[in-house]
N, CA, C and O atoms as a printed pandas DataFrame, in Angstrom:
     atom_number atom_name residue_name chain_id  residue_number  x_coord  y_coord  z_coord
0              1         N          UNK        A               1   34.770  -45.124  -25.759
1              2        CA          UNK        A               1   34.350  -43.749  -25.653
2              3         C          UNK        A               1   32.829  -43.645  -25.762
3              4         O          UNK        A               1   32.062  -43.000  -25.047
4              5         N          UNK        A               2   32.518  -44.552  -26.989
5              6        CA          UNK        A               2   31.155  -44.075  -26.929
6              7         C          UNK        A               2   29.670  -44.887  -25.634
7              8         O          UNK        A               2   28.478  -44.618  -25.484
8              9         N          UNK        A               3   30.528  -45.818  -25.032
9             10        CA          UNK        A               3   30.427  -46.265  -23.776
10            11         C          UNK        A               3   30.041  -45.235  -22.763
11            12         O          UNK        A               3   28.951  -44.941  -22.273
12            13         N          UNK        A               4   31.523  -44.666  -22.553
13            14        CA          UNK        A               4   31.297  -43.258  -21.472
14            15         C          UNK        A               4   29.984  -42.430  -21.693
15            16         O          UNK        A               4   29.240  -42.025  -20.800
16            17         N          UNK        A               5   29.850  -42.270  -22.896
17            18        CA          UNK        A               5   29.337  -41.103  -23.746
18            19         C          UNK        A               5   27.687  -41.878  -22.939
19            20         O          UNK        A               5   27.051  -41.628  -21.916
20            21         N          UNK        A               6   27.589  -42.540  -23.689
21            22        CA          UNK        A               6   25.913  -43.470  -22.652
22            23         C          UNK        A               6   25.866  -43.301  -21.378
23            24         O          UNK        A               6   24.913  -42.679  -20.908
24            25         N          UNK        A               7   26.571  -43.657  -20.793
25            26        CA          UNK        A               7   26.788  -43.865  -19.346
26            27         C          UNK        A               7   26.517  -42.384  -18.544
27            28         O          UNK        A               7   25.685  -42.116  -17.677
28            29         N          UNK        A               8   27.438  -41.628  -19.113
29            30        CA          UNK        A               8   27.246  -40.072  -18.831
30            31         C          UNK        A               8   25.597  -39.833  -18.683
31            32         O          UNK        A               8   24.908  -39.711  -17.670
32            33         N          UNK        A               9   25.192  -39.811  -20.295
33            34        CA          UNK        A               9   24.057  -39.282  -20.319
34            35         C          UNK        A               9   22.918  -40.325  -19.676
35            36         O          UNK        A               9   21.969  -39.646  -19.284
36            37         N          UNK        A              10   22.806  -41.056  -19.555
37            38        CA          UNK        A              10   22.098  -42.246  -18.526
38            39         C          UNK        A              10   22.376  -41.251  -17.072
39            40         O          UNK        A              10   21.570  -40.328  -17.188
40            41         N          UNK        A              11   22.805  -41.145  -16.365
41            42        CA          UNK        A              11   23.163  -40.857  -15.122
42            43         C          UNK        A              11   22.713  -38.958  -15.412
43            44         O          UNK        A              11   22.054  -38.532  -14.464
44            45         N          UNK        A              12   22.891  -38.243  -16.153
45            46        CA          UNK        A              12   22.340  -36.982  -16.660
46            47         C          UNK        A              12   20.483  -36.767  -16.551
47            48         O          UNK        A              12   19.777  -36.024  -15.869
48            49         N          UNK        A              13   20.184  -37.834  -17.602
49            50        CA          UNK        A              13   18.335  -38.615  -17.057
50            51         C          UNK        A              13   18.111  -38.516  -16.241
51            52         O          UNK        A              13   17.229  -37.729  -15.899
52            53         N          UNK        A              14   18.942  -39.442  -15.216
53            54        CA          UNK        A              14   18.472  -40.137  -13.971
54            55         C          UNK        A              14   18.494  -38.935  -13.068
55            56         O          UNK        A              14   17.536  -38.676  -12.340
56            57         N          UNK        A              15   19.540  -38.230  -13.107
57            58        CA          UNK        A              15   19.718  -36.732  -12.477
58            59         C          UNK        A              15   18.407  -36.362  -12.412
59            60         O          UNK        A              15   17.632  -36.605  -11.488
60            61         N          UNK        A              16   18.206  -35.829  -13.315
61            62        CA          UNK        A              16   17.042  -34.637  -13.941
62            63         C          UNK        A              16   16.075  -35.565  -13.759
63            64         O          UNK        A              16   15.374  -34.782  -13.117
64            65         N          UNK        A              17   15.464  -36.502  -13.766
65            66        CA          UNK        A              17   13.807  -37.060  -13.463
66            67         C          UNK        A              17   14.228  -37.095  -12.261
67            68         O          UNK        A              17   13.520  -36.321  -11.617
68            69         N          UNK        A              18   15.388  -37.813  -11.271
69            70        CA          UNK        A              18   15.072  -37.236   -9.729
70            71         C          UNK        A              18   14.530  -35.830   -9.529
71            72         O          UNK        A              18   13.388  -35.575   -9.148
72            73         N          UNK        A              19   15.386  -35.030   -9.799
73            74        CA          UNK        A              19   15.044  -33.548   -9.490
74            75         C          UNK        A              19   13.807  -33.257   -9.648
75            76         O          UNK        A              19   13.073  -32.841   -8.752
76            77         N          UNK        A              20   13.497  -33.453  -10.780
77            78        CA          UNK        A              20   11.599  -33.590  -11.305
78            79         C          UNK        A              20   10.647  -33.777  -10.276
79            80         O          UNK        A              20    9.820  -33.033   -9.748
80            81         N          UNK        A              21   11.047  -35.228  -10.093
81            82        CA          UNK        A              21   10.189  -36.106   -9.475
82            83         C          UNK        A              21    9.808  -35.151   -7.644
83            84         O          UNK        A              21    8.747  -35.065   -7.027
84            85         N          UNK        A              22   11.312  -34.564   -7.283
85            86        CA          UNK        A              22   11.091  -34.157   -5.698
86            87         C          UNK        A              22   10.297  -32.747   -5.790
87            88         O          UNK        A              22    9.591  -32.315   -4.879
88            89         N          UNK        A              23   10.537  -32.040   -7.132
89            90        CA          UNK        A              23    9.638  -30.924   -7.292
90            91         C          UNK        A              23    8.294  -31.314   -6.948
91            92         O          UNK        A              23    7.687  -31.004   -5.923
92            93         N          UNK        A              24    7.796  -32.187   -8.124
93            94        CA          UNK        A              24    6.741  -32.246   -8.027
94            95         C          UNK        A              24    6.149  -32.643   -6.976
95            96         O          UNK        A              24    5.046  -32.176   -6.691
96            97         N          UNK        A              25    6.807  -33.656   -6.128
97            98        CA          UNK        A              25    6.605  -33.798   -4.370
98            99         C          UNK        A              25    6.623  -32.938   -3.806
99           100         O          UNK        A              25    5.490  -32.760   -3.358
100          101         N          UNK        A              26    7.511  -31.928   -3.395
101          102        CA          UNK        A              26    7.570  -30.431   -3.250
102          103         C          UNK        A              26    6.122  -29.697   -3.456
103          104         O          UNK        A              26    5.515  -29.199   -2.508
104          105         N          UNK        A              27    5.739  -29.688   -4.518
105          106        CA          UNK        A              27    4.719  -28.752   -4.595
106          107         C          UNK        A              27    3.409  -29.142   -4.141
107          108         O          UNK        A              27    2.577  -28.470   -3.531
108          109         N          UNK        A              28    3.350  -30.549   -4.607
109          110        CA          UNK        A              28    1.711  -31.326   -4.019
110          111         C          UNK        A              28    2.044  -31.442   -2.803
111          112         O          UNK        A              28    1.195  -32.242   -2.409
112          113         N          UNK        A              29    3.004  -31.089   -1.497
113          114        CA          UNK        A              29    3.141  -31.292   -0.372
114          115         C          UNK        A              29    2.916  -29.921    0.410
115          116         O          UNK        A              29    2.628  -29.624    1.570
116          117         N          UNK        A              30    3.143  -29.325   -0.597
117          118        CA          UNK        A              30    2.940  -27.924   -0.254
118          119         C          UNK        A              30    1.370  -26.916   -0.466
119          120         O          UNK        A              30    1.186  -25.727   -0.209
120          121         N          UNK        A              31    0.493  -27.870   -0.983
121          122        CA          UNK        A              31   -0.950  -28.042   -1.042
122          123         C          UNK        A              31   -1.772  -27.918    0.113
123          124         O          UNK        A              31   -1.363  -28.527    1.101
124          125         N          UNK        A              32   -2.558  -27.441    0.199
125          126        CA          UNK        A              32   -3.379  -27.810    1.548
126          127         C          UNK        A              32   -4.750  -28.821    0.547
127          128         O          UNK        A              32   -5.153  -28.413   -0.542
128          129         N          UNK        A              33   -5.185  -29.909    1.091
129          130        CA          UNK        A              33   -6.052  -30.732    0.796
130          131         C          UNK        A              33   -7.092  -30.234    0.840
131          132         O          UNK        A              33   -7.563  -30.261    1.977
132          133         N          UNK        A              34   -7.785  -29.709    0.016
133          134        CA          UNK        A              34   -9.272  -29.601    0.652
134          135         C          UNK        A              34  -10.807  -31.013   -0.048
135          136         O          UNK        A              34  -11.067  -31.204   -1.236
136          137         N          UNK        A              35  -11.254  -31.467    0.732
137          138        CA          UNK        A              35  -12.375  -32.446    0.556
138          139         C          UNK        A              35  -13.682  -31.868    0.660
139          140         O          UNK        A              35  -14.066  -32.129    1.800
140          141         N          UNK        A              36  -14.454  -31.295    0.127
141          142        CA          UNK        A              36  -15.929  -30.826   -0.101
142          143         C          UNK        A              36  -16.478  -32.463    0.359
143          144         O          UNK        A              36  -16.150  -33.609    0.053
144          145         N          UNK        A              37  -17.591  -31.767    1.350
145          146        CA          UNK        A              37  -18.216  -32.814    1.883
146          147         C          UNK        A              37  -19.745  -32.956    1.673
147          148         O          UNK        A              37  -20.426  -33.981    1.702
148          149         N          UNK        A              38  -20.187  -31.417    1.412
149          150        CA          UNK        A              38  -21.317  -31.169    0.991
150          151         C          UNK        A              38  -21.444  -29.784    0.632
151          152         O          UNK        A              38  -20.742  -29.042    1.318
152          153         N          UNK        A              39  -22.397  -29.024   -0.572
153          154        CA          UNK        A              39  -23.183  -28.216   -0.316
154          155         C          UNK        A              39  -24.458  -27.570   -1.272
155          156         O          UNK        A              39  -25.123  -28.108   -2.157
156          157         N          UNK        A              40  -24.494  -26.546   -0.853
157          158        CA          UNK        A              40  -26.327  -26.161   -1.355
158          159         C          UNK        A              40  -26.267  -24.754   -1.517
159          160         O          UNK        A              40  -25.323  -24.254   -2.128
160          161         N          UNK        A              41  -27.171  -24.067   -1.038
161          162        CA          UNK        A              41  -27.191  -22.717   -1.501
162          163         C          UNK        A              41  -26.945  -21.786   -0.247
163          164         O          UNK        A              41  -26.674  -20.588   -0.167
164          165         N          UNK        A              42  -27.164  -22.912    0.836
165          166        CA          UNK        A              42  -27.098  -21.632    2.065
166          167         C          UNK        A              42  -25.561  -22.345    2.594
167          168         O          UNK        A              42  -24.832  -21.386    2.849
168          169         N          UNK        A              43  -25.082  -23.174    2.756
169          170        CA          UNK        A              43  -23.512  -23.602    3.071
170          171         C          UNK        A              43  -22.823  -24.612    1.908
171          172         O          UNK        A              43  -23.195  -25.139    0.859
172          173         N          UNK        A              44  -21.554  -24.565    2.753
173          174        CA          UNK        A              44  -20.279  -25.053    2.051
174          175         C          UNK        A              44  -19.804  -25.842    3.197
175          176         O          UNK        A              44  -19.602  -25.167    4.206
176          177         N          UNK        A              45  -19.552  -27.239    3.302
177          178        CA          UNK        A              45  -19.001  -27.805    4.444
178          179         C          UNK        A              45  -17.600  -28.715    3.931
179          180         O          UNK        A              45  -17.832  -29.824    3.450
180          181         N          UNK        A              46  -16.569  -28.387    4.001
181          182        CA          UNK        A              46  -15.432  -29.137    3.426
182          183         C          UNK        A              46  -14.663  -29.544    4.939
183          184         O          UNK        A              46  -15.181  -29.330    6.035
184          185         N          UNK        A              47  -13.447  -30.114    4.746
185          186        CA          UNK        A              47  -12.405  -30.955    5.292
186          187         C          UNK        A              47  -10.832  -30.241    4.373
187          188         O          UNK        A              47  -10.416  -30.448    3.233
188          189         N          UNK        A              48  -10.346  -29.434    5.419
189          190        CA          UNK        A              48   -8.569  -28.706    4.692
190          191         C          UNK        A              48   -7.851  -29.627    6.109
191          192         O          UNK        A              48   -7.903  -29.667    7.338
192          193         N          UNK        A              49   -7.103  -30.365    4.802
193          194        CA          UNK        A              49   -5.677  -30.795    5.344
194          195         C          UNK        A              49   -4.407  -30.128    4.943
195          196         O          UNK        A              49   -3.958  -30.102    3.797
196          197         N          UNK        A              50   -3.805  -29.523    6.139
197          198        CA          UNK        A              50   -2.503  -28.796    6.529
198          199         C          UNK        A              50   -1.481  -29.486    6.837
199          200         O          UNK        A              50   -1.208  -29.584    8.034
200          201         N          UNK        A              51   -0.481  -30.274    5.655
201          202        CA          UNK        A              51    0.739  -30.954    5.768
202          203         C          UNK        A              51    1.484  -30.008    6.422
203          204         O          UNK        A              51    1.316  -28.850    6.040
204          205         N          UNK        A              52    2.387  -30.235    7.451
205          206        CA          UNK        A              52    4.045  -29.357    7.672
206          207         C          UNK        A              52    4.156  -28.402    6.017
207          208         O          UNK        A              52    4.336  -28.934    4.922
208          209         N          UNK        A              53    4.008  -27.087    6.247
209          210        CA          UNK        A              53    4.402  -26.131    5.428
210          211         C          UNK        A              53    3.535  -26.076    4.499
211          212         O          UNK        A              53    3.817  -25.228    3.653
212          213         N          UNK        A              54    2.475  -26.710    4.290
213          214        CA          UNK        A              54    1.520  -27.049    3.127
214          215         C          UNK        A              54    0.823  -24.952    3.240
215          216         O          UNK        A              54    0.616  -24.133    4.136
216          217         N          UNK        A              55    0.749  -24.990    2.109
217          218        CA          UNK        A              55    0.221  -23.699    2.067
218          219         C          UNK        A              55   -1.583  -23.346    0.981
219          220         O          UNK        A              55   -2.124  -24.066    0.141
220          221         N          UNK        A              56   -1.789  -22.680    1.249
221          222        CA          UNK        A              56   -3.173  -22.294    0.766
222          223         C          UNK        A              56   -2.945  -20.700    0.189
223          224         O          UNK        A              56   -2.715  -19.813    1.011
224          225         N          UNK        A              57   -3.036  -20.328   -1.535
225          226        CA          UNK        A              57   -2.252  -19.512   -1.171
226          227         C          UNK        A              57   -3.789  -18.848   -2.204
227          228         O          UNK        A              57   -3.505  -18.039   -3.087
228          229         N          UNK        A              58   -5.117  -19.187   -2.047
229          230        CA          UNK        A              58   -6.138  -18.449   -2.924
230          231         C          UNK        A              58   -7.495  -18.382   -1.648
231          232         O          UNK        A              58   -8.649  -18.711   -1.921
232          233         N          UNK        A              59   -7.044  -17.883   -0.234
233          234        CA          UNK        A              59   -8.488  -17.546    0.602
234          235         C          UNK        A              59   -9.288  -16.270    0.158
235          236         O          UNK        A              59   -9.174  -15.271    0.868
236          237         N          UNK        A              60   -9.882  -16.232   -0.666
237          238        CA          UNK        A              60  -10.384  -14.858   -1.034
238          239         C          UNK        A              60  -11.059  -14.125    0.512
239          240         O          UNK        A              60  -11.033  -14.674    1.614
240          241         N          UNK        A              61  -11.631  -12.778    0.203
241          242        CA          UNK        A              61  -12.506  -12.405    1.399
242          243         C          UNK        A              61  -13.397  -13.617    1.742
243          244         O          UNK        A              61  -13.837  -14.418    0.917
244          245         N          UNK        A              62  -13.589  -13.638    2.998
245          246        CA          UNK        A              62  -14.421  -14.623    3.527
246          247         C          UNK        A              62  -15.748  -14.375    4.104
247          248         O          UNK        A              62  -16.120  -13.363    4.699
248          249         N          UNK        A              63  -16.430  -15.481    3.835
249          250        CA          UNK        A              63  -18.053  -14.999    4.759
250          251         C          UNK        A              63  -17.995  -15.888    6.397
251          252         O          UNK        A              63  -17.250  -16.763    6.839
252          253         N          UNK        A              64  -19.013  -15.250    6.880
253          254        CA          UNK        A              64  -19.065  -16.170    8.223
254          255         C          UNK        A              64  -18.476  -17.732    8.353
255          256         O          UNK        A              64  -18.650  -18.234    7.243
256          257         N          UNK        A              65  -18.061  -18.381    8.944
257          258        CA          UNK        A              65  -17.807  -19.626    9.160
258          259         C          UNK        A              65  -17.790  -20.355   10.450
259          260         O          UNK        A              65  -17.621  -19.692   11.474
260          261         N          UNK        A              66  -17.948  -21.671   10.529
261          262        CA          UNK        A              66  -17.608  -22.355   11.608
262          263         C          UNK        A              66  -16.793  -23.629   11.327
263          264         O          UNK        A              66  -17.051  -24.542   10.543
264          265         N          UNK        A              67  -15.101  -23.370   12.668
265          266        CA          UNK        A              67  -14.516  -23.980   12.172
266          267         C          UNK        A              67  -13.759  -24.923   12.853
267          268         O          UNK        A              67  -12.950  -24.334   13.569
268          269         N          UNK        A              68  -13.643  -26.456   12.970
269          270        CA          UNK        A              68  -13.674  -27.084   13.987
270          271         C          UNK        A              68  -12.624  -27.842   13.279
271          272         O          UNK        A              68  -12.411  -28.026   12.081
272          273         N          UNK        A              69  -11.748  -28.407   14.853
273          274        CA          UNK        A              69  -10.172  -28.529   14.285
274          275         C          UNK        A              69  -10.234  -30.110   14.919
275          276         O          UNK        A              69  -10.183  -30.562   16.063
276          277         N          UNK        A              70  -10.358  -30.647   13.703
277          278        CA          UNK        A              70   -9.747  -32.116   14.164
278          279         C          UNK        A              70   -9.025  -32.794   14.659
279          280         O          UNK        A              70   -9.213  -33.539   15.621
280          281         N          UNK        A              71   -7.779  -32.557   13.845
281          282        CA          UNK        A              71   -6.749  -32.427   14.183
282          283         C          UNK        A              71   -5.441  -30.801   14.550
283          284         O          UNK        A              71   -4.915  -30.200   13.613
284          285         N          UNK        A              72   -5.231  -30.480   15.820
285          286        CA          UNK        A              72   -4.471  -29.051   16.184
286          287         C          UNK        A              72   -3.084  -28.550   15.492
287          288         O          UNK        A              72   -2.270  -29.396   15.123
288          289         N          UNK        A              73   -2.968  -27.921   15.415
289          290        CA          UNK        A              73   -2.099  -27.121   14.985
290          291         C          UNK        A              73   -1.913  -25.791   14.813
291          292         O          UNK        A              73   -2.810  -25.044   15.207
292          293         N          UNK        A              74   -0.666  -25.199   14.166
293          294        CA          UNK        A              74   -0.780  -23.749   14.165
294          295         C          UNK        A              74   -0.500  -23.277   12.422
295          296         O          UNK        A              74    0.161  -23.912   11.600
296          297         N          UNK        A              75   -1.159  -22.108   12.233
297          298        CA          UNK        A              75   -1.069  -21.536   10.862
298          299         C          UNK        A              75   -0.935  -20.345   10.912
299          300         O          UNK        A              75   -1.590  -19.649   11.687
300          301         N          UNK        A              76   -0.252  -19.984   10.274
301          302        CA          UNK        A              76   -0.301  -18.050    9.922
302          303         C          UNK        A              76   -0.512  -17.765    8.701
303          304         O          UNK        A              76    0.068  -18.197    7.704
304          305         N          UNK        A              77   -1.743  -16.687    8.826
305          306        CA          UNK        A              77   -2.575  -16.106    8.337
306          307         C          UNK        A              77   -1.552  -14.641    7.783
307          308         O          UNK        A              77   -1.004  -13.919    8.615
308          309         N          UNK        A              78   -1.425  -14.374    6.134
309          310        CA          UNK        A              78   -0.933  -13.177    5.557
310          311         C          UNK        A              78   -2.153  -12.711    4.922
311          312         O          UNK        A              78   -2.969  -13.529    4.498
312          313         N          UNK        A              79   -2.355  -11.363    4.816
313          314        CA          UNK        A              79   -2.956  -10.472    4.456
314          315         C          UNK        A              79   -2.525   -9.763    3.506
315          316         O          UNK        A              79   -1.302   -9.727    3.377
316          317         N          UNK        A              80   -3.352   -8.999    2.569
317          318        CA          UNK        A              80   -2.630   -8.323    1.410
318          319         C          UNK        A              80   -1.889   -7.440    1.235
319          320         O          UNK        A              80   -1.268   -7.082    0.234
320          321         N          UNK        A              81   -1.993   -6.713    3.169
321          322        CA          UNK        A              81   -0.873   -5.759    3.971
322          323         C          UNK        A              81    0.011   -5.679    4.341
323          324         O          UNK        A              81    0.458   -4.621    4.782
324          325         N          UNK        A              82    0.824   -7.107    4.307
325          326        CA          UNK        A              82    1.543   -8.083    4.534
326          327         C          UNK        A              82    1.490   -8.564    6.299
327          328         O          UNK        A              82    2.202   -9.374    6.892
328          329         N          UNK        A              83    0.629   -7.913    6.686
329          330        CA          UNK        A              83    0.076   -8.258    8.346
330          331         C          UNK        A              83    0.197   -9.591    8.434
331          332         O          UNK        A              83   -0.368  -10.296    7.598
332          333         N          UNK        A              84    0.795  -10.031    9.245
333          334        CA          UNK        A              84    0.635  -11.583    9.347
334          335         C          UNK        A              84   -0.052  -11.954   11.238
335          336         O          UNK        A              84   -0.079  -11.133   12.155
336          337         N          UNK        A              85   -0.391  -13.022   11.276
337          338        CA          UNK        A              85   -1.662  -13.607   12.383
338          339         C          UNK        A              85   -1.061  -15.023   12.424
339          340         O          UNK        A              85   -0.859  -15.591   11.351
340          341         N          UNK        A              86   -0.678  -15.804   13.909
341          342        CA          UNK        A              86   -0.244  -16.434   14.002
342          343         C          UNK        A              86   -1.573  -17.129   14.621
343          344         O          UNK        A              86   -2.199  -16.394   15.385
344          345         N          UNK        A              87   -2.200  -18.660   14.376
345          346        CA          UNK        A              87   -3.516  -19.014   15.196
346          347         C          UNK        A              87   -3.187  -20.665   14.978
347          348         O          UNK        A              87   -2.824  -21.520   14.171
348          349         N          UNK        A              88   -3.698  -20.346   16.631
349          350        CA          UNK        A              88   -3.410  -22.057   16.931
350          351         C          UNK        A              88   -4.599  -22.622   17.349
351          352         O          UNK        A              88   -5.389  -22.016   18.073
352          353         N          UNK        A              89   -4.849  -24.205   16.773
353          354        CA          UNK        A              89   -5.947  -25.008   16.887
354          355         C          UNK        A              89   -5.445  -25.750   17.724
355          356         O          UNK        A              89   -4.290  -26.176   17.725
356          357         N          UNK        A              90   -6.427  -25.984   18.621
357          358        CA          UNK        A              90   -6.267  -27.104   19.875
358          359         C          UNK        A              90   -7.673  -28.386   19.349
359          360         O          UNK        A              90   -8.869  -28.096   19.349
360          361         N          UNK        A              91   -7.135  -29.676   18.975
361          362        CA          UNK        A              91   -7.835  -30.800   18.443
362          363         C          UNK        A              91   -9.083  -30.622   19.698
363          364         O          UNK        A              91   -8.951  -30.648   20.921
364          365         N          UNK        A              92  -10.846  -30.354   18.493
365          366        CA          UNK        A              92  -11.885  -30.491   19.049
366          367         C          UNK        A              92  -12.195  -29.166   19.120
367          368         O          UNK        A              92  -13.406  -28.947   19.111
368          369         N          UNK        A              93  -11.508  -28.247   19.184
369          370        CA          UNK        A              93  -11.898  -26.728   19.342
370          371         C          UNK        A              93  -12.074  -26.260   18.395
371          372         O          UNK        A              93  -11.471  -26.420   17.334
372          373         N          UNK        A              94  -13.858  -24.904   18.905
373          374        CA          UNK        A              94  -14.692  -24.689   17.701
374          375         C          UNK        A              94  -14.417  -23.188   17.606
375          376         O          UNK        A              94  -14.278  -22.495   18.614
376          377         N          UNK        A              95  -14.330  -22.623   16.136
377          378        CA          UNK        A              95  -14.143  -21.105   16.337
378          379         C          UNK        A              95  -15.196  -20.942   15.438
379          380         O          UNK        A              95  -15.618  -21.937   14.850
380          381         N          UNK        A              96  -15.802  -19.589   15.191
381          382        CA          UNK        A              96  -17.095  -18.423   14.431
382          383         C          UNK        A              96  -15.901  -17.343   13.964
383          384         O          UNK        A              96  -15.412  -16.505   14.722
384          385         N          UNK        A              97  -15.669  -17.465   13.077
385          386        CA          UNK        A              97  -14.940  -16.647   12.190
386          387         C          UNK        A              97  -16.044  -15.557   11.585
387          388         O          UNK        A              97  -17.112  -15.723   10.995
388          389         N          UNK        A              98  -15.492  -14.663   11.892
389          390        CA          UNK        A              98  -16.369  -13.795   11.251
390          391         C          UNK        A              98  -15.735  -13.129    9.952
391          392         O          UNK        A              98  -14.506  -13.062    9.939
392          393         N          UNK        A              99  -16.457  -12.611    8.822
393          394        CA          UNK        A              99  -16.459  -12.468    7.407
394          395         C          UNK        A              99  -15.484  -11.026    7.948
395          396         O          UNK        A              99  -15.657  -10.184    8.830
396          397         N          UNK        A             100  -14.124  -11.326    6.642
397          398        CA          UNK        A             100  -13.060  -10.464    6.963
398          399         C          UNK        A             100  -12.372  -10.199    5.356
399          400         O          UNK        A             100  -12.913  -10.363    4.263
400          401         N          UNK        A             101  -11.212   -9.809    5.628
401          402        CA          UNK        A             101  -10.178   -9.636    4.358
402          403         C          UNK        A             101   -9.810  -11.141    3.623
403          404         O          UNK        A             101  -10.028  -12.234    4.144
404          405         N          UNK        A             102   -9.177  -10.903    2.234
405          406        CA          UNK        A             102   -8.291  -11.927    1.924
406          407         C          UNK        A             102   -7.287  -12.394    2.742
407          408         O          UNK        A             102   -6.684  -11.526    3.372
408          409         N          UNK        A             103   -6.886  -13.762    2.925
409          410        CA          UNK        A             103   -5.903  -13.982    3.036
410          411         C          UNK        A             103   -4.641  -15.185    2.909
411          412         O          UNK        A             103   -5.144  -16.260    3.237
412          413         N          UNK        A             104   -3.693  -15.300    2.672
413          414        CA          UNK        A             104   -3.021  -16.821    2.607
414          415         C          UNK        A             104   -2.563  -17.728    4.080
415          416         O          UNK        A             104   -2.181  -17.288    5.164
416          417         N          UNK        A             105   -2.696  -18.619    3.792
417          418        CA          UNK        A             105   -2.438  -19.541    5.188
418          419         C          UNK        A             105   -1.535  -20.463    4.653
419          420         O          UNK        A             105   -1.416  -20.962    3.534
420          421         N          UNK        A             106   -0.744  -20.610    6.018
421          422        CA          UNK        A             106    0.616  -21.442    6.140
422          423         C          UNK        A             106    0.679  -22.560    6.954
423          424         O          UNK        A             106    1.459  -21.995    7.721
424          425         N          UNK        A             107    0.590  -23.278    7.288
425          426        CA          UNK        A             107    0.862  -24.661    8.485
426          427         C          UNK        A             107    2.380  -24.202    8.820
427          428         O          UNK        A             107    3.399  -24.444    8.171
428          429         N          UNK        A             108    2.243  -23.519    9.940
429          430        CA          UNK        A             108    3.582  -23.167   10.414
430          431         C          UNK        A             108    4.375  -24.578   11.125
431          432         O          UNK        A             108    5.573  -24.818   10.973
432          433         N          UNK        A             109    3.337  -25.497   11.987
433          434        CA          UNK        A             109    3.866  -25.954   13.334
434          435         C          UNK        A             109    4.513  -27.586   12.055
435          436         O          UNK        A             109    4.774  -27.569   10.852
436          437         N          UNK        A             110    4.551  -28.885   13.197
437          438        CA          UNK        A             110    5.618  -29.311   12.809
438          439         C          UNK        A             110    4.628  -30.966   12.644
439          440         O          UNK        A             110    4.980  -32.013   12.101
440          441         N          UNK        A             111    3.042  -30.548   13.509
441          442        CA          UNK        A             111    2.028  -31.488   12.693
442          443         C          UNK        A             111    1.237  -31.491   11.808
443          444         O          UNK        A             111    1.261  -30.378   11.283
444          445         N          UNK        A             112    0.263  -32.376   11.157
445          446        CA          UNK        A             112   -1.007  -32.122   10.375
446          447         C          UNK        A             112   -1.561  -31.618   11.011
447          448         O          UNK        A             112   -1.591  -31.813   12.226
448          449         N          UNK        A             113   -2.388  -30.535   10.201
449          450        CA          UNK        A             113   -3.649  -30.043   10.607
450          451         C          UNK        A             113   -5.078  -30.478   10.174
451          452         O          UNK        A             113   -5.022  -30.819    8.993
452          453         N          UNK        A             114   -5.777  -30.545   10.450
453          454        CA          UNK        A             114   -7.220  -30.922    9.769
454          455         C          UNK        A             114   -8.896  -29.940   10.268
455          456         O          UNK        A             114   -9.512  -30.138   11.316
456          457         N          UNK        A             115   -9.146  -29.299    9.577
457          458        CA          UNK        A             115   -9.975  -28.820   10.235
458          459         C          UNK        A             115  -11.481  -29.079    9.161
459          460         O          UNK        A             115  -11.478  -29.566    8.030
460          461         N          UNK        A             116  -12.366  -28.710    9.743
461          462        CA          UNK        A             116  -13.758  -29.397    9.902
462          463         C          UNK        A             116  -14.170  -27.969    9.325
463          464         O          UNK        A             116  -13.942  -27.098   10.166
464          465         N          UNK        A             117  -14.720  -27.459    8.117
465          466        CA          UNK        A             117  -15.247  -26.058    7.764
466          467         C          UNK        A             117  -16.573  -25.852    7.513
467          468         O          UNK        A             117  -16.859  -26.652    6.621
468          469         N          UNK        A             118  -17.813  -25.038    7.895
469          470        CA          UNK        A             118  -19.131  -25.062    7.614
470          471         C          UNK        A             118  -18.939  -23.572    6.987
471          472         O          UNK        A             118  -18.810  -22.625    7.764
472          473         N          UNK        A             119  -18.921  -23.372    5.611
473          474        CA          UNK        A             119  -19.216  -21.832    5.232
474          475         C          UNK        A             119  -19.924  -21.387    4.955
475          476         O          UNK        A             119  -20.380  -21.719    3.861
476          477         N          UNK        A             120  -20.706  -20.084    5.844
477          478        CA          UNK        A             120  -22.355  -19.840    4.797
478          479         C          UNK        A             120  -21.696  -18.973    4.212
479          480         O          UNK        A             120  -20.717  -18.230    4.279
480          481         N          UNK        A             121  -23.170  -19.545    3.171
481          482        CA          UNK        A             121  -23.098  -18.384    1.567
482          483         C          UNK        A             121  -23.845  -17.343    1.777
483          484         O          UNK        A             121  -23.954  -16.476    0.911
């Protein structure tokens, strides 16, 4: 009995640190990467990587930007209106974002994304 009794709870552990373990995969997958590459007082130049579903969920209002897509893909853009914006990057293509609302971004499509960010301050 007191055999079972181990065995049970051994396999109960093992349960529960799997489960753990895929959360926590779960959530750091659900990250968007960002890499600061440089900056100063007049820009901000980073590198956001967009896993499948990876989300970004703190874009405050934004200032001007330029934003160049390494790697293509698509993301949708929510607003605090719940307006949502569906925008697709084609790898090498440059956009001028102009200074707008908050908002959260999603990696909708089914590749990485990578885009190339210059933000002035």
């Amino acid at each position: 009995m007191t055999k079972l009794v181990t065995a049970f709870a051994a396999v109960l552990l093992f349960a529960a640190g799997a489960v753990l373990a895929q959360d926590k995969a779960t959530k750091k997958a659900s990250q968007v990467s960002i890499h600061q590459i440089t900056e100063n007082d007049k820009v901000k130049v980073y590198e956001a990587t967009y896993k499948p579903g990876a989300e970004n969920k703190g874009v405050a209002a934004s200032t001007m930007r330029v934003v160049r897509a390494i790697r293509g893909g698509t993301i949708e853009r929510t607003y605090a209106d719940r307006k949502t914006e569906t925008v697709q990057y084609r790898p090498g293509q440059v956009r001028v974002q102009q200074p707008g609302p908050a908002y959260t971004t999603k990696n909708i499509g089914t590749s990485v994304l990578v885009l190339y960010v210059v933000q002035l301050k």
